[in-house]
C-alpha positions, 0 to 999 in steps of 0.5 A, spaced: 500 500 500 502 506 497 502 513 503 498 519 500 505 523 500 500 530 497 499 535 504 494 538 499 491 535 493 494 535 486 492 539 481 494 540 473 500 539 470 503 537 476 497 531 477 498 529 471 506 527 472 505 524 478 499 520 475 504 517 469 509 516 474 505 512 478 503 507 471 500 501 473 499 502 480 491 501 482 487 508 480 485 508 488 492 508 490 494 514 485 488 518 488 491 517 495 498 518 493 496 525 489 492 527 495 485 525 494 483 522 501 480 525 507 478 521 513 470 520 515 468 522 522 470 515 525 477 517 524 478 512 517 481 514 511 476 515 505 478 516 497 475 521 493 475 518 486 470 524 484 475 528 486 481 526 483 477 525 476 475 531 476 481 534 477 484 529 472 479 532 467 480 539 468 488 538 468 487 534 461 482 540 460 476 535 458 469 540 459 464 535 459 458 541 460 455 543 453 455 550 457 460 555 457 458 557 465 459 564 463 466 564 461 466 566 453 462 561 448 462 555 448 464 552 441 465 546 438 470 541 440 475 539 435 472 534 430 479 532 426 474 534 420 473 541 416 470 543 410 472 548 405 467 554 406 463 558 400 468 563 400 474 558 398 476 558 406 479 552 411 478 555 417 481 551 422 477 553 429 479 555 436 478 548 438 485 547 435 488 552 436 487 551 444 489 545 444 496 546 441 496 552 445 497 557 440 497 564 441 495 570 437 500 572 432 504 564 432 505 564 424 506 557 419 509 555 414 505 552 409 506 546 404 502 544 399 502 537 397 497 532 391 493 531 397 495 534 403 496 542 406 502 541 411 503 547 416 509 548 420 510 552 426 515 558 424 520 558 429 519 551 433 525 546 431 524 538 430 526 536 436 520 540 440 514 538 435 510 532 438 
């Protein structure tokens, strides 16, 4: 059994390295080790996997809600599939670019294959592209 090493309760980035260090070990085990135990009124430890999950999700920045809970508009949610506009335009959508965590002004080189459009971002080398 492994002890819960968190004082607090992991979150982010953070939650999801530990997560994969932690690899095959039991998801209730992961949740006590990131922190996610509280004690019941007769003093034994108790997982809150609900918890853990949710922090999972919003570390992985999942939004299960089809609302956008006042923070902007909600939008859709990258489909991997687009399609040429009436104007002729592919646009590629916030979705995307949220994903890769692109900013405003991050610019791309094309190429254009037979079959195949290409975008490089400009300035990043090989060995950092995923």
């Amino acid at each position: 059994m492994v002890k819960s090493t968190a004082t607090k309760p992991l979150t982010g980035q953070e939650l999801l390295d530990k997560v994969e260090e932690l690899g095959d070990l039991a998801k209730e085990e992961k949740a006590k080790v990131c922190g996610y135990v509280t004690s019941t009124k007769k003093g034994q430890p108790r997982v809150n996997m609900m918890k853990f999950y949710n922090a999972l999700m919003d570390a992985k920045e999942i939004d299960l809600d089809s609302s956008a809970n006042g923070q902007g508009r909600g939008g859709r949610s990258a489909s991997y599939r687009i399609s040429v506009q009436s104007n002729g335009n592919l646009l590629i959508g916030a979705a995307y670019t949220k994903k890769m965590n692109l900013n405003v002004g991050d610019e791309f080189e094309i190429t254009l294959g037979r079959k195949h459009i290409h975008l490089k971002q400009v300035g990043i080398d090989e060995e950092e592209e995923e």
